[in-house]
C-alpha positions as a Markdown table, in Angstrom:
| # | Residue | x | y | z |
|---|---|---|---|---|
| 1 | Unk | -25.6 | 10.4 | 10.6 |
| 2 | Unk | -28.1 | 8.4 | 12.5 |
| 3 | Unk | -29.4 | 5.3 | 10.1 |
| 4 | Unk | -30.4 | 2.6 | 12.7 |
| 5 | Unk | -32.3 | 2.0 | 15.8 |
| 6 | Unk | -30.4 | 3.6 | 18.9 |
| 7 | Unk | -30.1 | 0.1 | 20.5 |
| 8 | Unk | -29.0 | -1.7 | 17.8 |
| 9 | Unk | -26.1 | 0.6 | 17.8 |
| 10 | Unk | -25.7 | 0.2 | 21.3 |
| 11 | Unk | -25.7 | -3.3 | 20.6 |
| 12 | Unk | -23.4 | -2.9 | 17.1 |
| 13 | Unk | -20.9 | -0.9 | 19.8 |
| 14 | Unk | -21.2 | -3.9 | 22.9 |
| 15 | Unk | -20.5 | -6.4 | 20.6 |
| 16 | Unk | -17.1 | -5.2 | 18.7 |
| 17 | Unk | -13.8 | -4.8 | 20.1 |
| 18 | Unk | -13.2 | -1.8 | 22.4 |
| 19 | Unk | -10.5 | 0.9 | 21.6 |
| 20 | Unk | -7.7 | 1.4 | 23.2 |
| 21 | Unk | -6.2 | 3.4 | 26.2 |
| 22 | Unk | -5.2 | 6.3 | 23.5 |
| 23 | Unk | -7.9 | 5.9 | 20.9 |
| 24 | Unk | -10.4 | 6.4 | 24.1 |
| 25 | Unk | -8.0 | 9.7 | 25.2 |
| 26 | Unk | -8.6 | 11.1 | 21.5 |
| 27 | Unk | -12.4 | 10.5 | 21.2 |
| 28 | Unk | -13.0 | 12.0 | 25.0 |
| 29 | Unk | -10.4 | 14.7 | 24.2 |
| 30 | Unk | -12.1 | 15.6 | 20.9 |
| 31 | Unk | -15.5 | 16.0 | 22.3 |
| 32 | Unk | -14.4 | 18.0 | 24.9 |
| 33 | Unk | -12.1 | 20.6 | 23.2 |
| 34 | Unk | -12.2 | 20.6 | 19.3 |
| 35 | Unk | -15.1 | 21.7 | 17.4 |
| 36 | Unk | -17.4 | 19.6 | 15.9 |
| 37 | Unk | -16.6 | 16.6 | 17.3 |
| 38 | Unk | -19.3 | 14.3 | 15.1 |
| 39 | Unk | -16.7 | 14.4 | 12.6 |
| 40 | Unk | -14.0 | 11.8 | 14.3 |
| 41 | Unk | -14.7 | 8.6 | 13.3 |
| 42 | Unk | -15.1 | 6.9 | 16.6 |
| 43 | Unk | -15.3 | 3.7 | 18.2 |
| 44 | Unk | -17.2 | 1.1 | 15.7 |
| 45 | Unk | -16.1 | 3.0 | 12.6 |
| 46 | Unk | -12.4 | 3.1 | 14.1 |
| 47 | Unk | -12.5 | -0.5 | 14.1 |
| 48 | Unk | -14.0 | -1.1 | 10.8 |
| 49 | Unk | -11.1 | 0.7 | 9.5 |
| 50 | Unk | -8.4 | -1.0 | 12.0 |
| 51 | Unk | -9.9 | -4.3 | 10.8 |
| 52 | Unk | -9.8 | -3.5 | 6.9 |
| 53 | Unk | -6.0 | -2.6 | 7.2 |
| 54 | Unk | -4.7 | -5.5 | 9.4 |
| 55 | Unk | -6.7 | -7.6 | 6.7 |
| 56 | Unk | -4.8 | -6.0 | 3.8 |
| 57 | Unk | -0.9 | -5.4 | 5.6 |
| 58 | Unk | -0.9 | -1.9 | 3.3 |
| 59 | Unk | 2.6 | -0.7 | 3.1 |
| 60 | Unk | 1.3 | 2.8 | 2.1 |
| 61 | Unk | -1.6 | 4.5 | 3.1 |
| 62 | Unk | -2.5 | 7.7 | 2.4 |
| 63 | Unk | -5.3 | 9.8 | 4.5 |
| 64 | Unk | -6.5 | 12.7 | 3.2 |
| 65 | Unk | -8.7 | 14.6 | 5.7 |
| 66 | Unk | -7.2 | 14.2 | 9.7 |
| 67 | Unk | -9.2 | 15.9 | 11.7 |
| 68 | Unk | -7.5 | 14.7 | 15.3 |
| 69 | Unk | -6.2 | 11.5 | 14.5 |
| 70 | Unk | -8.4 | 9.1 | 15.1 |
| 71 | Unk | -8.9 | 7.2 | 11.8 |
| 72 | Unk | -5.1 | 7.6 | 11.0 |
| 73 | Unk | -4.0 | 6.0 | 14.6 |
| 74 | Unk | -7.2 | 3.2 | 13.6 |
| 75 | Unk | -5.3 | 2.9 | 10.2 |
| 76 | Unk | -2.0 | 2.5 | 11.4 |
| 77 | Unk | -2.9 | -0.4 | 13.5 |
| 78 | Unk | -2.7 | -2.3 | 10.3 |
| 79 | Unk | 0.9 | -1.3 | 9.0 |
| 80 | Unk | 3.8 | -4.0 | 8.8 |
| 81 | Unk | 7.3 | -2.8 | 10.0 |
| 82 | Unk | 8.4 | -1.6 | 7.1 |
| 83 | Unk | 4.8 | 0.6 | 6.0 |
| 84 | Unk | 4.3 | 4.0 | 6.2 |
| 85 | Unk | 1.4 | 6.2 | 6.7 |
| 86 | Unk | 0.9 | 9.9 | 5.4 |
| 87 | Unk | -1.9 | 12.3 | 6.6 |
| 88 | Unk | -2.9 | 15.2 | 5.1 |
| 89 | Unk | -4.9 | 18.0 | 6.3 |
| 90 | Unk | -5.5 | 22.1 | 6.0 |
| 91 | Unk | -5.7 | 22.9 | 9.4 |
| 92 | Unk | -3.0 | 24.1 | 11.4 |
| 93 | Unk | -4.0 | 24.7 | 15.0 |
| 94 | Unk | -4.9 | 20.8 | 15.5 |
| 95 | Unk | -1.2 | 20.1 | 14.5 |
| 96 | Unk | 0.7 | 20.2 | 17.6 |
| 97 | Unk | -2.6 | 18.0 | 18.7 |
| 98 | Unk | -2.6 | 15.7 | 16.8 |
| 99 | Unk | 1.5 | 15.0 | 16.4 |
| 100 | Unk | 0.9 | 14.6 | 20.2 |
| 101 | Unk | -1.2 | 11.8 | 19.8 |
| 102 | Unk | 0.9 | 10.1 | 17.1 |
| 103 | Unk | 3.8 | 10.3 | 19.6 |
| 104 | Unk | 2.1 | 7.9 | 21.8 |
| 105 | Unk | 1.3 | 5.4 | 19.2 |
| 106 | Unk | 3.7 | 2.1 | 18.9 |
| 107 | Unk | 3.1 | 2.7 | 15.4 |
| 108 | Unk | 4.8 | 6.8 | 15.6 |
| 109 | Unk | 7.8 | 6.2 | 13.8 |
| 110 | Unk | 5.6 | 5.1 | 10.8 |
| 111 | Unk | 3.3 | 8.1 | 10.7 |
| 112 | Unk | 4.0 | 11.5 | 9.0 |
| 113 | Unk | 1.6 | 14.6 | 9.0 |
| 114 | Unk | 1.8 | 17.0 | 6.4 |
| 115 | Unk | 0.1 | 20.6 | 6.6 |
| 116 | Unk | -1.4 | 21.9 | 3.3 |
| 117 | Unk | -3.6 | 21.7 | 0.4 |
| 118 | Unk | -4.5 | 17.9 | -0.5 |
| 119 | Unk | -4.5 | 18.8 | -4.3 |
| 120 | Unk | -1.1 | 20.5 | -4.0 |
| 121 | Unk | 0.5 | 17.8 | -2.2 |
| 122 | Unk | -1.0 | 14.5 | -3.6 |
| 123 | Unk | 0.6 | 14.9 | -7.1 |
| 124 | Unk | 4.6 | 15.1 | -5.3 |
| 125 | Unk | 3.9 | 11.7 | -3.4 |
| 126 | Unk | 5.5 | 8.7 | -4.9 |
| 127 | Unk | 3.0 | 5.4 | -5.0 |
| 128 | Unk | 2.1 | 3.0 | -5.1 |
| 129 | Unk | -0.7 | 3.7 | -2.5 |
| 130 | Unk | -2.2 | 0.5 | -1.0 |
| 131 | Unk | -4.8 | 1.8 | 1.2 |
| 132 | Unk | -6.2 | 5.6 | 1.0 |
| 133 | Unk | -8.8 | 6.8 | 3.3 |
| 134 | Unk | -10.8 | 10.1 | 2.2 |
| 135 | Unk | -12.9 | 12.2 | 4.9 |
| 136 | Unk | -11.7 | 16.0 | 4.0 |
| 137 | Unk | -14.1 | 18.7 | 1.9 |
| 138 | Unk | -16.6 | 16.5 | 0.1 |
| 139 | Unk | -16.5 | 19.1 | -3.0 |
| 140 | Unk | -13.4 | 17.9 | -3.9 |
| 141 | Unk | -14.0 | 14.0 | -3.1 |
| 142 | Unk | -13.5 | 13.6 | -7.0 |
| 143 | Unk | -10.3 | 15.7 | -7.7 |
| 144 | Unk | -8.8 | 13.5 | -4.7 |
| 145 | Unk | -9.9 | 10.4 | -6.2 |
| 146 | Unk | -8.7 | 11.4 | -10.0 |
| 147 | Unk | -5.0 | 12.5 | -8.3 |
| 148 | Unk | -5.1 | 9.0 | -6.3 |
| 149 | Unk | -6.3 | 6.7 | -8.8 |
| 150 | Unk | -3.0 | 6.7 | -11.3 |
| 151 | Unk | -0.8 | 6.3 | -7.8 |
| 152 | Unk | -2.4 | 3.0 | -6.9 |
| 153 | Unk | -1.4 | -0.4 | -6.3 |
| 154 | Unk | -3.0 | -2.9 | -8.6 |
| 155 | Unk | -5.5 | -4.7 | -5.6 |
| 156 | Unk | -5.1 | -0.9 | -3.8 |
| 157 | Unk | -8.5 | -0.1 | -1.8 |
| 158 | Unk | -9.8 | 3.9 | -1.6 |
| 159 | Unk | -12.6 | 4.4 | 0.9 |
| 160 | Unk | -14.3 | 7.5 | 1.5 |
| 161 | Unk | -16.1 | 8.6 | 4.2 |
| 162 | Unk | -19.5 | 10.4 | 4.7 |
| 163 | Unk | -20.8 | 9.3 | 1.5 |
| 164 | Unk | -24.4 | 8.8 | 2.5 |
| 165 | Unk | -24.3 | 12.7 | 4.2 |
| 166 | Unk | -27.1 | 12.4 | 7.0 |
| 167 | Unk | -29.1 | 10.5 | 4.2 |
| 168 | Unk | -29.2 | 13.7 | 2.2 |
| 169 | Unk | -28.4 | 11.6 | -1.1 |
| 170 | Unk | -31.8 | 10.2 | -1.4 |
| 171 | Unk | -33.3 | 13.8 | -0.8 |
| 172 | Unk | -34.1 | 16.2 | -3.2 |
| 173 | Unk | -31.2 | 18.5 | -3.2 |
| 174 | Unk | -31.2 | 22.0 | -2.5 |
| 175 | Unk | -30.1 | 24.7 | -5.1 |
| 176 | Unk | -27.1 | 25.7 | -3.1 |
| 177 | Unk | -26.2 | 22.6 | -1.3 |
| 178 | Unk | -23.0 | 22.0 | -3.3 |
| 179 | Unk | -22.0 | 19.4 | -0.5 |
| 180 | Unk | -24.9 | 17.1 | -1.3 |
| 181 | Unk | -24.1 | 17.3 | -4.8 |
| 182 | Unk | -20.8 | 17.2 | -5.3 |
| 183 | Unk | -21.4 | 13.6 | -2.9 |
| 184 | Unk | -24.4 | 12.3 | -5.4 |
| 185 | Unk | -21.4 | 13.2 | -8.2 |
| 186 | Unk | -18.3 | 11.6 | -6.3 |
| 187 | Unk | -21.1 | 8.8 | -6.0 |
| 188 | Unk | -22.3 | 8.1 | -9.5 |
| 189 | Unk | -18.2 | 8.6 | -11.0 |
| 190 | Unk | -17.3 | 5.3 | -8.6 |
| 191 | Unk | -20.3 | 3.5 | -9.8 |
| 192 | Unk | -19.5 | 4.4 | -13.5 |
| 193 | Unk | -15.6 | 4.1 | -13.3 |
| 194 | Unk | -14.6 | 0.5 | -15.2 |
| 195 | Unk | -11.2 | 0.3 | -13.2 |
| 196 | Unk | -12.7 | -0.5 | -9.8 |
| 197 | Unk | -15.1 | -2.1 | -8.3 |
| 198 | Unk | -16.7 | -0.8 | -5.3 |
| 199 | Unk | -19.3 | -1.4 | -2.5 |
| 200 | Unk | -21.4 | 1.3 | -0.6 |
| 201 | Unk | -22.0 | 0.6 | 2.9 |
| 202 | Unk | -24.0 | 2.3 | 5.6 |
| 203 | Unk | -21.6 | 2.4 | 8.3 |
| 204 | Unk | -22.2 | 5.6 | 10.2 |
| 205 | Unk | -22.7 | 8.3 | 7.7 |
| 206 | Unk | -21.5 | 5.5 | 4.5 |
| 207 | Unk | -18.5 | 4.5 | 3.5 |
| 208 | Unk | -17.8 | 3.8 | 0.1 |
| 209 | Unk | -15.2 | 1.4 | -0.6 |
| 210 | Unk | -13.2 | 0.9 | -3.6 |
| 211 | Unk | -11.0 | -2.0 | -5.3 |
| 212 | Unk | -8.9 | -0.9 | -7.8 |
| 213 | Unk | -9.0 | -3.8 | -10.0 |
């Protein structure tokens, strides 16, 4: 996920905002009790996505993939009085977590986290979405963007994370790695599809972000 010089990154980090009192609790909490902890989205990414929602005032957003919160707390930072933000996610023990955190947000009337399959629950949402934000299973990065792409608001962004997979895009791609594909897919339909337009960027491990025009 690495794709520049350590100390420009240092430097990338030093010279944007810090997070805040709770953001910082979730990042140290994560890497000290939760598995995996290279997935949250942390501090420069965090405020990428804080900054891309204050600029837009989305009255909707939908996050697909929430892990412990991080990016939907970033995301919420953005909301006007009267948004809303959903999360959804598979995973069950982090729950309790994760609601925890929410609690302690200024934003926590305005946040909701449903428990279940993505692709079961995206099609009994009401739009329009302004603002979606997909980090879950990368196999089924397209079936999430085909069930978000009719709920959109004309203007709507989509961005998705990990779209550049450890730089395992420009690699020749194993016979089994179904991850890798089914990213070089997701990929290629974005670049191809007439109704947005769209901008890959290598923050962290890329984020590919999406107008709907």
């Amino acid at each position: 996920m690495e794709f520049i010089d350590q100390k420009l990154d240092d430097y990338c980090g030093a010279h944007t905002s810090p997070e805040g009192e709770l953001l910082h609790k979730v990042n140290r909490e994560t890497h000290l009790e939760v598995l995996q902890p290279r997935m949250l989205s942390g501090h420069l990414q965090g405020r990428f996505l804080s900054m891309i929602s204050k600029l837009s005032k989305p009255k909707y957003i939908l996050e697909i993939g929430t892990y412990t919160g991080y990016s939907a707390l970033c995301l919420a930072e953005g909301l006007p009085k009267d948004g809303k933000l959903v999360t959804l996610d598979v995973n069950e023990e982090l729950a309790a977590k994760v609601r925890g955190y929410f609690a302690e947000s200024p934003n926590a009337a305005q946040m909701e986290m449903k428990i279940g399959d993505a692709a079961d629950i995206i099609p009994a949402l009401e739009g329009p979405f302004d603002l979606v934000f997909i980090d879950a299973d990368k196999e089924n990065y397209s079936r999430y963007f085909d069930l978000v792409i009719e709920k959109m608001a004309k203007g709507g962004l989509i961005i998705a994370d990990n779209v550049l997979w450890s730089g395992k895009v420009v690699q020749e791609v194993k016979a089994n790695d179904e991850k890798t594909q089914a990213l070089l897919d997701f990929n290629q339909k974005i670049q191809n599809d007439p109704r947005v337009e769209n901008v890959l960027l290598p923050i962290r491990d890329g984020l590919m972000m999406v107008v709907v025009l």
